[in-house]
C-alpha positions in Angstrom: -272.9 -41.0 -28.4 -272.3 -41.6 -24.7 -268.6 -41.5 -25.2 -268.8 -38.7 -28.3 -270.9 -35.9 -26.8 -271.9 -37.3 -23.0 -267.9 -37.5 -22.2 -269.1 -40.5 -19.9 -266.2 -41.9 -18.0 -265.0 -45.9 -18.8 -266.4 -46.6 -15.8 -270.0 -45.3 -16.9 -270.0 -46.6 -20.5 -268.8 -49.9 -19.4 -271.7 -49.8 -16.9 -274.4 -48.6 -19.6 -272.6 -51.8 -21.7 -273.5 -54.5 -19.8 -276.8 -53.2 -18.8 -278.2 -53.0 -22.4 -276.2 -56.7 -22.8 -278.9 -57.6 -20.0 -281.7 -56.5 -21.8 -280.5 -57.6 -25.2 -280.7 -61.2 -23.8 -284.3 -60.9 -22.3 -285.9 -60.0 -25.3 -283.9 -62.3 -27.9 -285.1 -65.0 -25.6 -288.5 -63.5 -26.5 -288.2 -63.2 -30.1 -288.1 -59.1 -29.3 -286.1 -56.2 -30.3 -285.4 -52.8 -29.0 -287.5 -50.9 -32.1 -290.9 -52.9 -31.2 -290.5 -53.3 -27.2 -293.5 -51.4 -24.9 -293.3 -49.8 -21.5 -295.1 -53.5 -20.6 -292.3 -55.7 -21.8 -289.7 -52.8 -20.1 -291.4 -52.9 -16.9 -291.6 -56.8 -17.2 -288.4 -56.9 -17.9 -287.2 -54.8 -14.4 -289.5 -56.9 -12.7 -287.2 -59.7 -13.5 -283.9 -57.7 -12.1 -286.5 -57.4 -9.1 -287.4 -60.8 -8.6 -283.5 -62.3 -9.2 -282.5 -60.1 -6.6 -281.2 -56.9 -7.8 -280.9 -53.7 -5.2 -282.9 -50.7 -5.8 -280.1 -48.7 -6.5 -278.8 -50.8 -8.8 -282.2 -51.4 -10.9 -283.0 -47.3 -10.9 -279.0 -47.6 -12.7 -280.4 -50.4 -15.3 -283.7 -47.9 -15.8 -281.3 -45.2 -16.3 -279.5 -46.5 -19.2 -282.5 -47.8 -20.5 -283.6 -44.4 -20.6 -280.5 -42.7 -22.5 -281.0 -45.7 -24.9 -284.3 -45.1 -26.2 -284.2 -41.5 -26.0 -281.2 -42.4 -28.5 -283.1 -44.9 -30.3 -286.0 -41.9 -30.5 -283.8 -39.0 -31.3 -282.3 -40.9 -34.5 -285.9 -41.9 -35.9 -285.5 -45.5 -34.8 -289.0 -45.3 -32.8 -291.0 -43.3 -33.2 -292.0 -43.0 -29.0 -289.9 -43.6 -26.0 -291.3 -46.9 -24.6 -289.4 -45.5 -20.9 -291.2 -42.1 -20.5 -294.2 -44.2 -18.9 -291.8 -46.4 -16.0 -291.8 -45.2 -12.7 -288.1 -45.1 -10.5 -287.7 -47.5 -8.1 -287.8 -46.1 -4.6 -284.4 -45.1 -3.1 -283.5 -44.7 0.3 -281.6 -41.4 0.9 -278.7 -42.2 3.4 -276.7 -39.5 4.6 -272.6 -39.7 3.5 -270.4 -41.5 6.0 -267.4 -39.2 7.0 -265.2 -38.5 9.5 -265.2 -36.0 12.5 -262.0 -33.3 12.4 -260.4 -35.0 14.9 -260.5 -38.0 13.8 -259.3 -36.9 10.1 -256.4 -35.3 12.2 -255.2 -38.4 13.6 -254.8 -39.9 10.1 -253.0 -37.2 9.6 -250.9 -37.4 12.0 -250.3 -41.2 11.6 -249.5 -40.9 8.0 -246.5 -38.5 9.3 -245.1 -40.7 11.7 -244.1 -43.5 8.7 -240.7 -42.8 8.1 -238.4 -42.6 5.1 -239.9 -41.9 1.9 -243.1 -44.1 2.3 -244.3 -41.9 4.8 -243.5 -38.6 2.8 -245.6 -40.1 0.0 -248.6 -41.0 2.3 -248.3 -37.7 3.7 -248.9 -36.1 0.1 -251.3 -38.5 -0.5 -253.8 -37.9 2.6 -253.1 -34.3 2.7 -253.7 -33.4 -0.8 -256.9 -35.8 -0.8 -258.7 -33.8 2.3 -257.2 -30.4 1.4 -258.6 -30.6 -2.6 -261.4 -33.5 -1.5 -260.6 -35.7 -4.7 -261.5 -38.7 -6.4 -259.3 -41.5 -5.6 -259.4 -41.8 -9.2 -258.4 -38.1 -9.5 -255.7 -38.5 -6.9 -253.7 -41.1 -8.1 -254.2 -39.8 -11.7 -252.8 -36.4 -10.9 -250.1 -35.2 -13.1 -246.5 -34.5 -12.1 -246.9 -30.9 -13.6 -249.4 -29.7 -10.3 -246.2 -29.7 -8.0 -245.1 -26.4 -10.2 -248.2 -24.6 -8.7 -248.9 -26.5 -5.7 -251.1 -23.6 -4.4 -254.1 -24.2 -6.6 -254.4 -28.0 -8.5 -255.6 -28.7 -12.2 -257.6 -31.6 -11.6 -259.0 -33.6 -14.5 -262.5 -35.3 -13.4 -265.2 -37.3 -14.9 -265.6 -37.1 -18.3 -262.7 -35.2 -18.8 -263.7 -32.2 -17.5 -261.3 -30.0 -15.5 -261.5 -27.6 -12.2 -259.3 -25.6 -10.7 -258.7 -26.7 -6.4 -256.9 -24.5 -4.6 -254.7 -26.4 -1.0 -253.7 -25.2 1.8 -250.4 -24.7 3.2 -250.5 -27.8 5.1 -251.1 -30.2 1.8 -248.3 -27.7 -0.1 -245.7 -28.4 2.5 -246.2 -31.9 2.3 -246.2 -32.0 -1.9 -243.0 -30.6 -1.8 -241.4 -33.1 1.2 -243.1 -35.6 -1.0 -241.2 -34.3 -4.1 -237.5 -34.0 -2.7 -237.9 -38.3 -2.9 -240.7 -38.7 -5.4 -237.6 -40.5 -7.4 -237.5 -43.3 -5.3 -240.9 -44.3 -6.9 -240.3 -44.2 -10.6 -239.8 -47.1 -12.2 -236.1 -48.4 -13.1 -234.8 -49.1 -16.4 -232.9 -51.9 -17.5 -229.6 -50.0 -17.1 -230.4 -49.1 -13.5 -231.5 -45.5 -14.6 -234.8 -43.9 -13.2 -237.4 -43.6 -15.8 -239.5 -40.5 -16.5 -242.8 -40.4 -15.6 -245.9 -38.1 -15.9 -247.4 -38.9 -12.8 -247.5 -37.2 -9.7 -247.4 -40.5 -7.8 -246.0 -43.0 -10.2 -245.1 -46.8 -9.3 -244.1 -49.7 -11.4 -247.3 -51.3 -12.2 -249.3 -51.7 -15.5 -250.7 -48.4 -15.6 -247.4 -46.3 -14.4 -249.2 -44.6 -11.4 -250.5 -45.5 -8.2 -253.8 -47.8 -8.3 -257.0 -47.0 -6.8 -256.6 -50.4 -4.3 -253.4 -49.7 -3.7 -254.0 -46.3 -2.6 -257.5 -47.9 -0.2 -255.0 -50.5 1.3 -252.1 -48.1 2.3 -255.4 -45.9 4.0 -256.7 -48.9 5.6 -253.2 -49.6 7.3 -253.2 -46.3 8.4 -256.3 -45.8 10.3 -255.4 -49.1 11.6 -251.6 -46.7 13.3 -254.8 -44.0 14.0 -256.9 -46.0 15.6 -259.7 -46.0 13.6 -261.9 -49.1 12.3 -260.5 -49.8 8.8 -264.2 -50.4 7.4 -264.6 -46.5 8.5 -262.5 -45.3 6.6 -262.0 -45.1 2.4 -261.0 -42.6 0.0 -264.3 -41.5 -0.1 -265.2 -40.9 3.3 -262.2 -38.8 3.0 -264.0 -36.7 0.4 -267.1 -36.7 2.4 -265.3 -35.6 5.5 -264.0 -32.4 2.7 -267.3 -31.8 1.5 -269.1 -32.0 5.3 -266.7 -29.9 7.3 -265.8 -27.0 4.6 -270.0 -26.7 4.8 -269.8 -26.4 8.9 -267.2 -24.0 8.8 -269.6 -21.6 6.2 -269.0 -22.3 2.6 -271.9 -22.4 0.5 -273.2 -25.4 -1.7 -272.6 -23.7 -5.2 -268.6 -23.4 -4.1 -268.8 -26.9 -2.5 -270.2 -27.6 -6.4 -267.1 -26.5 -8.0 -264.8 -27.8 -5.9 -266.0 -31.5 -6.2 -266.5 -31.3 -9.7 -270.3 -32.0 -9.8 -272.2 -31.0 -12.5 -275.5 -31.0 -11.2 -276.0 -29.1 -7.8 -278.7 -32.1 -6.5 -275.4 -34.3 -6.0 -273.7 -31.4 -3.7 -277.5 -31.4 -1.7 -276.2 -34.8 0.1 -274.1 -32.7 2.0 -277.1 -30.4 3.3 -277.5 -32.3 6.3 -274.6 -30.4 7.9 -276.3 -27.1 7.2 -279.8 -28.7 8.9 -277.7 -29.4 12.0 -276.1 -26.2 12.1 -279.4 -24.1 11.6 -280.8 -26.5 14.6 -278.0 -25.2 16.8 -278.4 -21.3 15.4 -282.1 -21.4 16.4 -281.6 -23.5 19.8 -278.5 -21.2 20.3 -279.8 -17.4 19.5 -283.5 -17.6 19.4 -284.8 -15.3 22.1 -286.8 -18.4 23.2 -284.5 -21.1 23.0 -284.2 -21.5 26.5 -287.8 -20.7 27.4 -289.8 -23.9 29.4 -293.2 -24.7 29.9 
C-alpha cells in the first residue's frame, strides 16, 4: 500500500520495514500479534525504544509507522479499532535549519570555478545548479541528461516520484552548458575504447551509472575546505537550506518556496519562517515611528 498508492520513496518503505521488524520481534517474544495488541502493550513497547536509548526523533519515526500500520490493519477489517489513536508523540525539539550566509555560499562558488579542466566544470554545474534549483542531493545526482535541452527551467523528479518544474538562473545555465562541452569525459568506456551512452546528466562508472550521493558530499567537503569553510558546515543540504532561507529574505512567499522544494505539506516549508521573523524584527525596529524612541 505504502509503495502502491503512498508513492513512498525506498528510502521511506525500507524505513517503515525495519520498524514493524522491531515490533514484530517484541511481541512474538510475548506470545502477541498485531490483530490483538492495545495502546498498553504499544506504549510499553516505545517505552522499550526509550529505555535502550532511542532519540526522540527517531521514536516519533517508529510511532509513525506504527500509525500507517494499524490504520492499514483497521481500514482492511483486520481490527476493528486503531490501538495508536490513544499514544501521545514524543516531544521534539524544533531546531532551526543550518545554512549558509550569501557570502559564504559565494565563496564555494567561487572555489568550485577555480578547479581546473573538466573536474572543475562538473563541480561548477554541480554547486550551481544545487543553490539555483535548491535540490535533493538525491535529485541532483539523479537528474536526467534530457534537462540540459531547456536548461532555463529543470524537470526534477522528487520523492515519491512526483515531479516539479524549477526554473535557474543564468548563472547555473551558463555553467550546465561549460559542463556539457566535456560531460563526455565522464561516461563510462566500453570495452572497445568507445564512450558509452548514458541518461544521466552527471554520469560516472559506478554501479548505479550516475554520480552517488557520497561522492557528490565528499567532492563539497573538499571544496569548502579551497573556501575556507569548516567541512562539518557544509552538506548538500545546508546547501538547500541556504536556497530555501535566502529566496525568503529577498521576498518570496512560503507557498512558492513550497513548490519549489517539492514539499507536499506546507508545515515542512514553515522551518524556514524564521527568516521572515527576523526580517519583520528589522521592518518594525527599522520603520516603526517609535523604533528609535527611549525612555
Amino acid at each position: 500500500m505504502m509503495s502502491a498508492e503512498r508513492g513512498a520513496a525506498a528510502h521511506t518503505l525500507a524505513a517503515y520495514r525495519e520498524d514493524l521488524m522491531t515490533l514484530e520481534c517484541y511481541l512474538a517474544a510475548r506470545g502477541l500479534t498485531p490483530a490483538a495488541v492495545s495502546s498498553k502493550d504499544l506504549r510499553d513497547f516505545l517505552g522499550s525504544l526509550h529505555r535502550a536509548g532511542l532519540a526522540p526523533r527517531s521514536a516519533a519515526r517508529h510511532l509513525s509507522s506504527l500509525r500507517q500500520f494499524f490504520r492499514f490493519l483497521y481500514g482492511e477489517g483486520i481490527r476493528k479499532d486503531d490501538p495508536t489513536s490513544a499514544l501521545d508523540p514524543p516531544r521534539l525539539p524544533k531546531p532551526l535549519p543550518k545554512y549558509l550566509s550569501e557570502r559564504e555560499v559565494n565563496g564555494l562558488l567561487k572555489a568550485a570555478r577555480k578547479i581546473e579542466g573538466a573536474d572543475g566544470s562538473r563541480a561548477s554545474a554541480l554547486l550551481e545548479i544545487l543553490y539555483a534549483a535548491g535540490l535533493r542531493v538525491s535529485e541532483l545526482v539523479a537528474l536526467p541528461v534530457a534537462v540540459a535541452r531547456n536548461s532555463s527551467v529543470l524537470i526534477v523528479r522528487g520523492k515519491g516520484g512526483k515531479e516539479r518544474m524549477v526554473p535557474v538562473g543564468e548563472a547555473a545555465q551558463a555553467a550546465l552548458k561549460a559542463y556539457m562541452k566535456v560531460r563526455d569525459e565522464f561516461l563510462p568506456s566500453k570495452k572497445n575504447t568507445k564512450k558509452a551512452v548514458s541518461p544521466w546528466l552527471f554520469p560516472s562508472r559506478g554501479s548505479s551509472g550516475h554520480m552517488t550521493r557520497d561522492g557528490f558530499a565528499k567532492l563539497l567537503k573538499d571544496i569548502a575546505v579551497s573556501a575556507g569553510l569548516m567541512p562539518s558546515r557544509v552538506s548538500p543540504h545546508v546547501l538547500r537550506h541556504s536556497f530555501a532561507t535566502h529566496l525568503l529574505a529577498h521576498g518570496a512567499d512560503l507557498r512558492t518556496l513550497q513548490q519549489l522544494l517539492g514539499h507536499s505539506d506546507i508545515s515542512t516549508t514553515q522551518i524556514y519562517t524564521h527568516v521572515l521573523d527576523e526580517r519583520l524584527k528589522k521592518l518594525v525596529q527599522t520603520h516603526h515611528p517609535l523604533a528609535g524612541f527611549k525612555l
